[in-house]
C-alpha positions as CSV (number, residue, x, y, z in Angstrom):
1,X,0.0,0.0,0.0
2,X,2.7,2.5,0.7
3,X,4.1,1.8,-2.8
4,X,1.1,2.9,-4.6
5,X,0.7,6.3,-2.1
6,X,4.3,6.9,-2.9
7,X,3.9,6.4,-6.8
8,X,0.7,8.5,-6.8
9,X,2.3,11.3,-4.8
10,X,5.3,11.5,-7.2
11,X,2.9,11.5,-10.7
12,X,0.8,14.6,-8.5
13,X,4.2,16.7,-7.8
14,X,5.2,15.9,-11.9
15,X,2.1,17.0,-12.6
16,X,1.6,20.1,-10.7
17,X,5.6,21.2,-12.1
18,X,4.1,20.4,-15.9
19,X,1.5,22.9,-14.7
20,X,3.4,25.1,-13.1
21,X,6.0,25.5,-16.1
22,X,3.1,25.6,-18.6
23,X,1.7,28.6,-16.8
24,X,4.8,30.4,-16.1
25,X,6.0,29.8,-19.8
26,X,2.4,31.4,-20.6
27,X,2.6,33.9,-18.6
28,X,5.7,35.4,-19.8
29,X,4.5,35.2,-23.6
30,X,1.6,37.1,-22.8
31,X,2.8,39.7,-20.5
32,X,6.4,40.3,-22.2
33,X,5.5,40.2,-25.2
34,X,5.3,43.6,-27.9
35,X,2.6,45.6,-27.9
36,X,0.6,46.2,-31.4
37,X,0.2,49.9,-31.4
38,X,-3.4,50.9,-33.3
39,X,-3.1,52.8,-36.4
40,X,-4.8,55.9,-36.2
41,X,-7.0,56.5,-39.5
42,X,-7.5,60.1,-40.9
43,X,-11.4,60.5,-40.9
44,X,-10.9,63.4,-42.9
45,X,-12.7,61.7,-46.0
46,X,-15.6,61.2,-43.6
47,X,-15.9,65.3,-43.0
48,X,-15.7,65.6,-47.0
49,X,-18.8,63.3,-48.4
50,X,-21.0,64.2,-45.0
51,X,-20.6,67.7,-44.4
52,X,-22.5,69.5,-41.7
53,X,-25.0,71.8,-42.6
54,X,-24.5,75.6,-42.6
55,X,-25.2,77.4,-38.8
56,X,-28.0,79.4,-40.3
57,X,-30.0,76.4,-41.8
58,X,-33.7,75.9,-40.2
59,X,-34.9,72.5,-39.7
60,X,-37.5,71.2,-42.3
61,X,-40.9,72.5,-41.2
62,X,-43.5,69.7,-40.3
63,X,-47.3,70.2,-41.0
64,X,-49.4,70.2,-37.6
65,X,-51.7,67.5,-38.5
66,X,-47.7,64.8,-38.9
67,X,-47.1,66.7,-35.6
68,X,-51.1,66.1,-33.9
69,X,-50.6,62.5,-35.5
70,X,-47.3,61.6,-33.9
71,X,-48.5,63.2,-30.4
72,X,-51.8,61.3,-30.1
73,X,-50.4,57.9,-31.3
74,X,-49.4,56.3,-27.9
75,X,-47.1,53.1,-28.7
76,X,-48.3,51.3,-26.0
77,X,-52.0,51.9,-26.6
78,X,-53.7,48.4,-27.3
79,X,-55.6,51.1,-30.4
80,X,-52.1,52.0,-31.6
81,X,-53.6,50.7,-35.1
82,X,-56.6,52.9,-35.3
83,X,-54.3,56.0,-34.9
84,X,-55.0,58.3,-37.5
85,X,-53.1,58.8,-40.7
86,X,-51.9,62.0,-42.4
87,X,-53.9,62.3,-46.0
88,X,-56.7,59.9,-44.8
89,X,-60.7,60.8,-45.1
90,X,-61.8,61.8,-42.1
91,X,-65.6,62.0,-40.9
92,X,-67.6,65.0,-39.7
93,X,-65.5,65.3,-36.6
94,X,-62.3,65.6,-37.4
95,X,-61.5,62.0,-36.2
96,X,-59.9,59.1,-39.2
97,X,-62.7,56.8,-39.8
98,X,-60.9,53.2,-38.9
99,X,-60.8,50.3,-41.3
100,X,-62.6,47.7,-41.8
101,X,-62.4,44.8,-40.3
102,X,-61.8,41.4,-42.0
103,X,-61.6,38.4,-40.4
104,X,-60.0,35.3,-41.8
105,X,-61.0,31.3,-39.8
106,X,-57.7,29.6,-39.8
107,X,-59.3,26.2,-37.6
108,X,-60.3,25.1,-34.3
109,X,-59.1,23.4,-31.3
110,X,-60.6,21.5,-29.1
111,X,-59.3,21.5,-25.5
112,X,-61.8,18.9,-23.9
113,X,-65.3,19.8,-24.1
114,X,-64.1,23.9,-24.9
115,X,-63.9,24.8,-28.4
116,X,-61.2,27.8,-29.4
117,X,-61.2,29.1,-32.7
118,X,-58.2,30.3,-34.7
119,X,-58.7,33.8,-36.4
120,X,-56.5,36.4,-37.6
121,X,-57.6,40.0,-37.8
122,X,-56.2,41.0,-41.5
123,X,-56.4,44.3,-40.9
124,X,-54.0,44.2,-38.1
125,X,-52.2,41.3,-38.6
126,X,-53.2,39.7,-34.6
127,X,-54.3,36.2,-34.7
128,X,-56.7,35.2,-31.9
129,X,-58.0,32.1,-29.9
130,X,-61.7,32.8,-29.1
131,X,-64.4,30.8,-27.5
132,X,-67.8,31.5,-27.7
133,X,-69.0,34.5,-25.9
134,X,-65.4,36.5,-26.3
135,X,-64.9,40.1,-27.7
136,X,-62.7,40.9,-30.3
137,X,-62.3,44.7,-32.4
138,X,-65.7,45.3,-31.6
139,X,-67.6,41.7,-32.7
140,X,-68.6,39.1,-30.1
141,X,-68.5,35.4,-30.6
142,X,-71.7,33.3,-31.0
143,X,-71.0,30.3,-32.4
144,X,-67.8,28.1,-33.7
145,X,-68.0,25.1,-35.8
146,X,-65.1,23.1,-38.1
147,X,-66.3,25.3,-41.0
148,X,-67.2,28.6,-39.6
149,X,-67.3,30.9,-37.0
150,X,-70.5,33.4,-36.0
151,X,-69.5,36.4,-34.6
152,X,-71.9,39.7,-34.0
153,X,-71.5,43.2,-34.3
154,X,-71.2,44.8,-30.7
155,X,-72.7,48.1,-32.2
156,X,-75.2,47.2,-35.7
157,X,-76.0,44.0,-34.0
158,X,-75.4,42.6,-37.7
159,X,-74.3,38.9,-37.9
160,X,-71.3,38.2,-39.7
161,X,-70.0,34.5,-40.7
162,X,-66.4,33.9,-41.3
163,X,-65.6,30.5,-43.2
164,X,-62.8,28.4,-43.3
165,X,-59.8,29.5,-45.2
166,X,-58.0,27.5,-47.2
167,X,-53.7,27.9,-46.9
168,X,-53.5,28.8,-50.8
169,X,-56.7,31.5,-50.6
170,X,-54.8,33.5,-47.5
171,X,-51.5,33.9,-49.3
């Protein structure tokens, strides 16, 4: 037994001088050796194709309706889409009339006995998992079956069936 602790000691301290020269040897590369110095590059070509404009230039004047537009569109505002745009036809009041809403079916799911369907608002690009009863832009869910989905108009009252699409026909 004393052999083996003996042999094992001596392979540890060979090891640990390997280790130790390895580092030192390392060591010395890195810290003694020369230093690249970084060229410095005349940016002189940069001042000539961008110059800066003249002190007495004005800014481009913005009309007040960009200015109204840009002020009232909140980013965070769950309407952010229905912000109004600058040249669009606006109603009696001064307010952009919001588009039209188109709804495309993409399936259901079934999640036990609860039935979600899977539509995408086109006009905003937001795909949605409804059950029955659930609002969405203004149109409640009535009914959902594999080949269509009933929803109703929150304000009209009007019903409004959205079929199945196929993959090719929403491309």
């Amino acid at each position: 037994m004393p052999k083996i602790a003996s042999e094992r000691s001596l392979v540890l301290a060979v090891t640990l001088v390997l280790i130790t020269a390895v580092v030192w040897r390392w060591q010395a590369a890195v810290f003694h050796a020369p230093r690249n110095e970084i060229k410095s590059e005349s940016w002189n070509h940069v001042k000539d194709e961008y110059p800066m404009p003249k002190d007495g230039t004005e800014p481009s004047q913005l009309s007040q309706e960009l200015v109204e537009s840009v002020v009232h569109a909140n980013p965070f505002s769950p309407t952010r889409r229905l912000a109004p745009i600058v040249g669009r036809d606006t109603t009696s009041k001064g307010t952009a009339a919001p588009l039209p809403v188109r709804f495309l079916y993409k399936g259901r799911i079934n999640l036990g006995q609860r039935q979600r369907a899977i539509v995408e608002e086109a006009t905003a690009h937001k795909t949605y998992f409804l059950e029955v009863g659930q609002e969405v832009a203004g149109f409640k869910v009535l009914d959902i079956t594999e080949n269509r989905v009933v929803l109703s108009d929150l304000q009209t009252k009007q019903e409004v069936v959205v079929s199945v699409v196929s993959p090719a026909s929403s491309q």
